[in-house]
Backbone atoms as SQL, in Angstrom:
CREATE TABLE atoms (id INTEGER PRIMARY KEY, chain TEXT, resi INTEGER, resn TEXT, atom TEXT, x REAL, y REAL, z REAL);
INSERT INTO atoms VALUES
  (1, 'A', 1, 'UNK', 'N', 13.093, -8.694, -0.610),
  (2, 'A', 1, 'UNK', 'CA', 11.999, -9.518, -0.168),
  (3, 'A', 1, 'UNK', 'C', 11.985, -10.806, -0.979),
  (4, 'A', 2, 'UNK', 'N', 11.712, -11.962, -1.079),
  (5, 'A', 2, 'UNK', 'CA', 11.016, -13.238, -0.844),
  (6, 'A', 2, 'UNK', 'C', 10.230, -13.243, -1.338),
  (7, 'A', 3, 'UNK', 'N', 9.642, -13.519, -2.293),
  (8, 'A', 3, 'UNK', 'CA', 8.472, -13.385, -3.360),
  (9, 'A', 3, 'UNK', 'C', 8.327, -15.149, -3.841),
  (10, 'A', 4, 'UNK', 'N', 7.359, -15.456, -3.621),
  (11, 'A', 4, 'UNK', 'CA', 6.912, -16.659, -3.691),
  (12, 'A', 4, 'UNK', 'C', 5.617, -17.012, -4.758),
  (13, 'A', 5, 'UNK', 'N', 5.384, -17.348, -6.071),
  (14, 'A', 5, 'UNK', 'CA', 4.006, -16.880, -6.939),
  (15, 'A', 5, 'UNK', 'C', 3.080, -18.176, -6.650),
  (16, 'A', 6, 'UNK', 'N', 2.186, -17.758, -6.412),
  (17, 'A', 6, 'UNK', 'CA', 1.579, -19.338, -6.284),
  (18, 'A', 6, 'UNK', 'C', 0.446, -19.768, -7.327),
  (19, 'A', 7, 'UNK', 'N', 1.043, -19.944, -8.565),
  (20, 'A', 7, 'UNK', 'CA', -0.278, -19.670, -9.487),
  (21, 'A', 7, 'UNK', 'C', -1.366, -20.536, -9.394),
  (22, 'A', 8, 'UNK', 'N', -1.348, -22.204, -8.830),
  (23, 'A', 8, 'UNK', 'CA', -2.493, -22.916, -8.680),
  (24, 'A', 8, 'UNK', 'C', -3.246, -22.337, -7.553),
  (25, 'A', 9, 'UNK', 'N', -3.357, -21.398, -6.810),
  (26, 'A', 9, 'UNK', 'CA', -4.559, -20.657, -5.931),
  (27, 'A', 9, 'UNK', 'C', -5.309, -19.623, -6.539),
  (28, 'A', 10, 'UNK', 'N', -6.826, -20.235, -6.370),
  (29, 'A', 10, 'UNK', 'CA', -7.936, -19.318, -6.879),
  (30, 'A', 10, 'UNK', 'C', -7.328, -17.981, -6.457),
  (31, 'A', 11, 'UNK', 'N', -7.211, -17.761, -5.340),
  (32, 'A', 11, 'UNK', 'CA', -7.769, -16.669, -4.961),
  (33, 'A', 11, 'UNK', 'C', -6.083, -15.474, -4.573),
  (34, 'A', 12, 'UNK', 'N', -4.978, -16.652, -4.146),
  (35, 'A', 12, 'UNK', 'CA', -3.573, -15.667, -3.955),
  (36, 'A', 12, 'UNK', 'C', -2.501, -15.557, -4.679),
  (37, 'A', 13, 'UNK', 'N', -2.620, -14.305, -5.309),
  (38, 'A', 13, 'UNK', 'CA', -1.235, -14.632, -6.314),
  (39, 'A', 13, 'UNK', 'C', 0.120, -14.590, -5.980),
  (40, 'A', 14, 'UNK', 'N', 0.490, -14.485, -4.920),
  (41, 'A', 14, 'UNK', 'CA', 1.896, -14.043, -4.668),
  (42, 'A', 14, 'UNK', 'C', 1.869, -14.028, -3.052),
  (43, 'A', 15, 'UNK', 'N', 2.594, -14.847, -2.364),
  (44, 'A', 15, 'UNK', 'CA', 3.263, -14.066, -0.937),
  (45, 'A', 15, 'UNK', 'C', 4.808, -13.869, -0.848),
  (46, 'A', 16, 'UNK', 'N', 5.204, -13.302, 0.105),
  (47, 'A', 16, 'UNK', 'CA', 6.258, -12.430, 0.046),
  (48, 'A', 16, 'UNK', 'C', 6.956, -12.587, 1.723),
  (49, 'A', 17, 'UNK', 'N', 8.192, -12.436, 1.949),
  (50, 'A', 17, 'UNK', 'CA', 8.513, -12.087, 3.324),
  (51, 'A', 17, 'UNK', 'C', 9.715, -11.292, 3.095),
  (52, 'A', 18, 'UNK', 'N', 9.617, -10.539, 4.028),
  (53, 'A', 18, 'UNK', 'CA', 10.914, -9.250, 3.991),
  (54, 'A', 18, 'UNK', 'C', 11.940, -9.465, 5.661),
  (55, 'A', 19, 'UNK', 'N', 11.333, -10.748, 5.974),
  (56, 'A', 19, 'UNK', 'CA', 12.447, -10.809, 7.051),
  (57, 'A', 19, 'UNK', 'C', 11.698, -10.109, 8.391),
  (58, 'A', 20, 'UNK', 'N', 10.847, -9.542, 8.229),
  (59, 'A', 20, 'UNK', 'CA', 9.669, -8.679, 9.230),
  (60, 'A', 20, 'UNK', 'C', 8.723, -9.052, 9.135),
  (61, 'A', 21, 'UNK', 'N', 7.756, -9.264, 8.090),
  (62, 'A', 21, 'UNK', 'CA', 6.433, -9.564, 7.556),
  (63, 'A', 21, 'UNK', 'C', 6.139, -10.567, 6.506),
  (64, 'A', 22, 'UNK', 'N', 5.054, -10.879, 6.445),
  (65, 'A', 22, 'UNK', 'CA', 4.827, -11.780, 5.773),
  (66, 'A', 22, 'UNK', 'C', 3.159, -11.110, 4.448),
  (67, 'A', 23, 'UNK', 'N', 3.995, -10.558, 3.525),
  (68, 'A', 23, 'UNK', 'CA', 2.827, -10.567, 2.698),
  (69, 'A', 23, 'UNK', 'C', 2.431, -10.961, 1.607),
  (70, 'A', 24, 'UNK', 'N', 1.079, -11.005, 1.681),
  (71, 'A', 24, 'UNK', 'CA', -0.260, -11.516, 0.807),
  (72, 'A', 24, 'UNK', 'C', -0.384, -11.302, -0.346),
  (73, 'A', 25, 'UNK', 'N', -0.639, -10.896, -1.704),
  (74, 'A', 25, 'UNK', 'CA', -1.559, -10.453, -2.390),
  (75, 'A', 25, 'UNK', 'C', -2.147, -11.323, -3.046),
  (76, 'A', 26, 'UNK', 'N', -3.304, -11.136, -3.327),
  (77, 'A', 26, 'UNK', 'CA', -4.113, -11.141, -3.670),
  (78, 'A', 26, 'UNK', 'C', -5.030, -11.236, -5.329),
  (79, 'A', 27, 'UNK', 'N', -5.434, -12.251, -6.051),
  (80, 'A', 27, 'UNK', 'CA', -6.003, -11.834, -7.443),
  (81, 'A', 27, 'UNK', 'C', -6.668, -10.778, -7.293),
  (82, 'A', 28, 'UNK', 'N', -7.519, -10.079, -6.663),
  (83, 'A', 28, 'UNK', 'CA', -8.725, -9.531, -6.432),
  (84, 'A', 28, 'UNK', 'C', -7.735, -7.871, -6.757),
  (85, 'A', 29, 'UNK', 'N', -6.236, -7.869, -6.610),
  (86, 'A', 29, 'UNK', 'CA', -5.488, -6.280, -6.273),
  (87, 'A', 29, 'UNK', 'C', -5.342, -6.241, -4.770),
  (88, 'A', 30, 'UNK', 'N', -5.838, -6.983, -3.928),
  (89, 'A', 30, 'UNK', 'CA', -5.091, -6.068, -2.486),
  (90, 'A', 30, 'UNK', 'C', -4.536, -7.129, -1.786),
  (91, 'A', 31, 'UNK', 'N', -3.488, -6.374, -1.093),
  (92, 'A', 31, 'UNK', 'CA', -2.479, -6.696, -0.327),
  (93, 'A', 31, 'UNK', 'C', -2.513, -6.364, 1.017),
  (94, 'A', 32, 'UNK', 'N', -2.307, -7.672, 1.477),
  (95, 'A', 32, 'UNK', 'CA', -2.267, -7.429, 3.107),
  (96, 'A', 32, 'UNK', 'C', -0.811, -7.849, 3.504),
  (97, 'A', 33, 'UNK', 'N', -0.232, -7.713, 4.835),
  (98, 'A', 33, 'UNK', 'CA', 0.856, -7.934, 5.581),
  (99, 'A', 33, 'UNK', 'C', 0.296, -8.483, 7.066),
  (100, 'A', 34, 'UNK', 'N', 0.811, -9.484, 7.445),
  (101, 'A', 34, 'UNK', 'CA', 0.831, -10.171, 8.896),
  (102, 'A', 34, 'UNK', 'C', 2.367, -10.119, 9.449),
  (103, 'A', 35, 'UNK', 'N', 2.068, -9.504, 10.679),
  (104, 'A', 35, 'UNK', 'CA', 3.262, -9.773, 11.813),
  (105, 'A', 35, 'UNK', 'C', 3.286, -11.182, 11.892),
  (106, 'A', 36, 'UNK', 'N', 3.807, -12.117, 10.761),
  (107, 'A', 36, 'UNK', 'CA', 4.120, -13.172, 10.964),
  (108, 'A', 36, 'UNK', 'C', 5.736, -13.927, 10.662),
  (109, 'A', 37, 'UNK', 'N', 6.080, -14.894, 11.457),
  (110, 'A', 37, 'UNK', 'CA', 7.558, -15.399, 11.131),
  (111, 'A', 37, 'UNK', 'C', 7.994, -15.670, 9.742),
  (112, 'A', 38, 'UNK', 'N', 9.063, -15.495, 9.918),
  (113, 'A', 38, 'UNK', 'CA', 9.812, -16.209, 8.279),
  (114, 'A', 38, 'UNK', 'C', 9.358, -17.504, 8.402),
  (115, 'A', 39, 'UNK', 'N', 9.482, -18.142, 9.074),
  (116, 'A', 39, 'UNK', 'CA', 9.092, -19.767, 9.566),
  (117, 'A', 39, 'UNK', 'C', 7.836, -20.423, 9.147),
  (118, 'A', 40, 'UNK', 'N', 6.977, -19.230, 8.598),
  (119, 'A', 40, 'UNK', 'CA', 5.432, -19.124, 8.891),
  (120, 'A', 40, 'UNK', 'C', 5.325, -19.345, 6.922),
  (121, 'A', 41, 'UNK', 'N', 6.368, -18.406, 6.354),
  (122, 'A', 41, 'UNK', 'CA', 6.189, -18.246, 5.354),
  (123, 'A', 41, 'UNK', 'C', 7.013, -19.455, 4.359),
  (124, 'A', 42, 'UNK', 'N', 7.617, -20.012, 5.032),
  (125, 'A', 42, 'UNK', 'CA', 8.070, -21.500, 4.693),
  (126, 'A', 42, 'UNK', 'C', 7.200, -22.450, 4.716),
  (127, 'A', 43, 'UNK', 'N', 6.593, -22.356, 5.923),
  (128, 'A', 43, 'UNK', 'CA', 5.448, -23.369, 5.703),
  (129, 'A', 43, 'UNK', 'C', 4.282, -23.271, 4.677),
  (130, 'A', 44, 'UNK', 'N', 3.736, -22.198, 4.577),
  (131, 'A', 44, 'UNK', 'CA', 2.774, -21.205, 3.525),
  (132, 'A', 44, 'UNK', 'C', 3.287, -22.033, 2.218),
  (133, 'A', 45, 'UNK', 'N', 4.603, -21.965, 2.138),
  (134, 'A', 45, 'UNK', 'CA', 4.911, -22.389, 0.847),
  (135, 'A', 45, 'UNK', 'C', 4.671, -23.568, 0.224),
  (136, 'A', 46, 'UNK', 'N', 4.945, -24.390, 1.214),
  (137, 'A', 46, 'UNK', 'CA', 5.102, -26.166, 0.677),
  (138, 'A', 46, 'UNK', 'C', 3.657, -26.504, 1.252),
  (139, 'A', 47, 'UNK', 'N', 2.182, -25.392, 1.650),
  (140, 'A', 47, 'UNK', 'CA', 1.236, -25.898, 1.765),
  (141, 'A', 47, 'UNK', 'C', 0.464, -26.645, 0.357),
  (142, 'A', 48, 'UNK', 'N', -0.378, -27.200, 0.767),
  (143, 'A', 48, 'UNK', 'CA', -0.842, -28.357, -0.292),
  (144, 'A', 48, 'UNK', 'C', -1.768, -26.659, -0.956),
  (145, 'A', 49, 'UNK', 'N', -2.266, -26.398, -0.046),
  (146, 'A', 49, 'UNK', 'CA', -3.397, -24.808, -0.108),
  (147, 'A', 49, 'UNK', 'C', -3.524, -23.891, 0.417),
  (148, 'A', 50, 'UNK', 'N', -2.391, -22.753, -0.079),
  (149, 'A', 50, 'UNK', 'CA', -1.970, -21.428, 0.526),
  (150, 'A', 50, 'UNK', 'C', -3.367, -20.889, 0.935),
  (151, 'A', 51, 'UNK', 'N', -4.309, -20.964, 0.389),
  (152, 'A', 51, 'UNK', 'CA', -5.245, -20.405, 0.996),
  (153, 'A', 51, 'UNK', 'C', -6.101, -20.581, 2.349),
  (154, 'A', 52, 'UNK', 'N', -6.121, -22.186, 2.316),
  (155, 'A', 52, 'UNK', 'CA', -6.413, -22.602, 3.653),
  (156, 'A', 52, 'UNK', 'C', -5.916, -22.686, 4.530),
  (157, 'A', 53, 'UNK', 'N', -4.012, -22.467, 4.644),
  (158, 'A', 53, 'UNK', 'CA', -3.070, -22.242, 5.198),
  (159, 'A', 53, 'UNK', 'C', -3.149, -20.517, 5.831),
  (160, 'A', 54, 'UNK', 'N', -3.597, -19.920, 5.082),
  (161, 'A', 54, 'UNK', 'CA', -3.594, -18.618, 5.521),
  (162, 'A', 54, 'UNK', 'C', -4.760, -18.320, 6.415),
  (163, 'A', 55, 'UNK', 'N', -5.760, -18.789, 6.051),
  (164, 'A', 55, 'UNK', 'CA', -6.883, -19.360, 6.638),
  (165, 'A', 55, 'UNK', 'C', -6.881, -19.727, 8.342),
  (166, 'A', 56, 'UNK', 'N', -6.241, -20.935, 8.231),
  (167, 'A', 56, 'UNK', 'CA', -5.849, -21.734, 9.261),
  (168, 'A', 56, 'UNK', 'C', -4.823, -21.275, 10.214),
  (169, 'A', 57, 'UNK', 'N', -3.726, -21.309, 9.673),
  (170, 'A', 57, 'UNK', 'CA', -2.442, -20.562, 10.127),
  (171, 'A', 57, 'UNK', 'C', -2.094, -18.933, 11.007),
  (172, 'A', 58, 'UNK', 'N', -2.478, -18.093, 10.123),
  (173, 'A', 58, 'UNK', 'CA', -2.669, -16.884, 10.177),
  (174, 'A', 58, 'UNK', 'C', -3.337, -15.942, 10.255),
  (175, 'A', 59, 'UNK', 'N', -4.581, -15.716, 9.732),
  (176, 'A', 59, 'UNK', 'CA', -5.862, -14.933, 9.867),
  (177, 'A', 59, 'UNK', 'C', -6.241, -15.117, 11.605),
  (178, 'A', 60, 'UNK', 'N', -6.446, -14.359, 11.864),
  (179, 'A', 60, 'UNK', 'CA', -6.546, -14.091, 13.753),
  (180, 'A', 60, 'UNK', 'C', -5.575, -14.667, 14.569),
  (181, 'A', 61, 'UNK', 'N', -4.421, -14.818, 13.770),
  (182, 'A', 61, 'UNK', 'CA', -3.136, -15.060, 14.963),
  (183, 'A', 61, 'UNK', 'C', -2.399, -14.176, 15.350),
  (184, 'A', 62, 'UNK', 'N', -1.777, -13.279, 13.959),
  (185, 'A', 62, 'UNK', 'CA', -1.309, -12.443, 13.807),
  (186, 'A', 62, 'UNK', 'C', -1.746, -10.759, 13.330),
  (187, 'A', 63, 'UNK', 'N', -1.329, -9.616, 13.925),
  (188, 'A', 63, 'UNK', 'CA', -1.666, -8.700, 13.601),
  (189, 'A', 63, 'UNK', 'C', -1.381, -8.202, 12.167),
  (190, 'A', 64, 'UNK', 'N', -2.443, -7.891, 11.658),
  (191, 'A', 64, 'UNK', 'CA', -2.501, -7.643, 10.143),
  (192, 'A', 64, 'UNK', 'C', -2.785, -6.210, 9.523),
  (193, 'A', 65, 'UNK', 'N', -2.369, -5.201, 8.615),
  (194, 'A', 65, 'UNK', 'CA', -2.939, -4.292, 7.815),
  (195, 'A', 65, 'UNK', 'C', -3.249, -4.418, 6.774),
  (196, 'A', 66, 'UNK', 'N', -3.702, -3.756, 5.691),
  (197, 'A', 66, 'UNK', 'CA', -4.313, -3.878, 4.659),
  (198, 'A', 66, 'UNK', 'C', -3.192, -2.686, 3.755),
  (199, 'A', 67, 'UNK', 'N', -2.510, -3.174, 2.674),
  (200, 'A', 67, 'UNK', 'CA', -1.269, -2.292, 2.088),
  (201, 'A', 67, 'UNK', 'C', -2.176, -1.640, 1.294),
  (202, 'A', 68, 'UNK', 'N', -1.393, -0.209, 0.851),
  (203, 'A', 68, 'UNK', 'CA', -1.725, 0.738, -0.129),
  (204, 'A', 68, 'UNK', 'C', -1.346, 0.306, -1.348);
C-alpha cells in the first residue's frame, strides 16, 4: 500500500491506497476506506487541505466502511 502522512492536517494523519481503496486515518484512531480511484488519491495528495478534499471530493461519492 501507498501510505501518504499528512502531518499539517488537524484532523488526518495518514491516507493510504492499495490499488482498490483509498484509506483514511484519522488523529482521533479510526480508519475508514472509500471505494475510491488511485486517481482520487493523487489528487488528495497535492490538496492544499486533505481534509476539505475528503470533504468535498469523497464523503457521499463513494461507498465507505469504517476499519477495525
Amino acid at each position: 500500500m501507498e501510505i501518504f502522512n499528512t502531518p499539517d492536517s488537524s484532523n488526518i494523519k495518514r491516507i493510504g491506497h492499495d490499488g482498490k481503496v483509498l484509506v483514511v486515518d484519522f488523529k482521533n484512531g479510526d480508519s475508514w476506506e472509500y471505494d475510491a480511484p488511485k486517481s482520487i488519491f493523487e489528487e488528495m495528495k497535492k490538496a492544499k487541505s486533505v481534509g476539505s478534499f475528503l470533504h468535498s471530493r469523497v464523503k457521499g461519492k463513494f461507498a465507505a466502511r469504517k476499519r477495525d
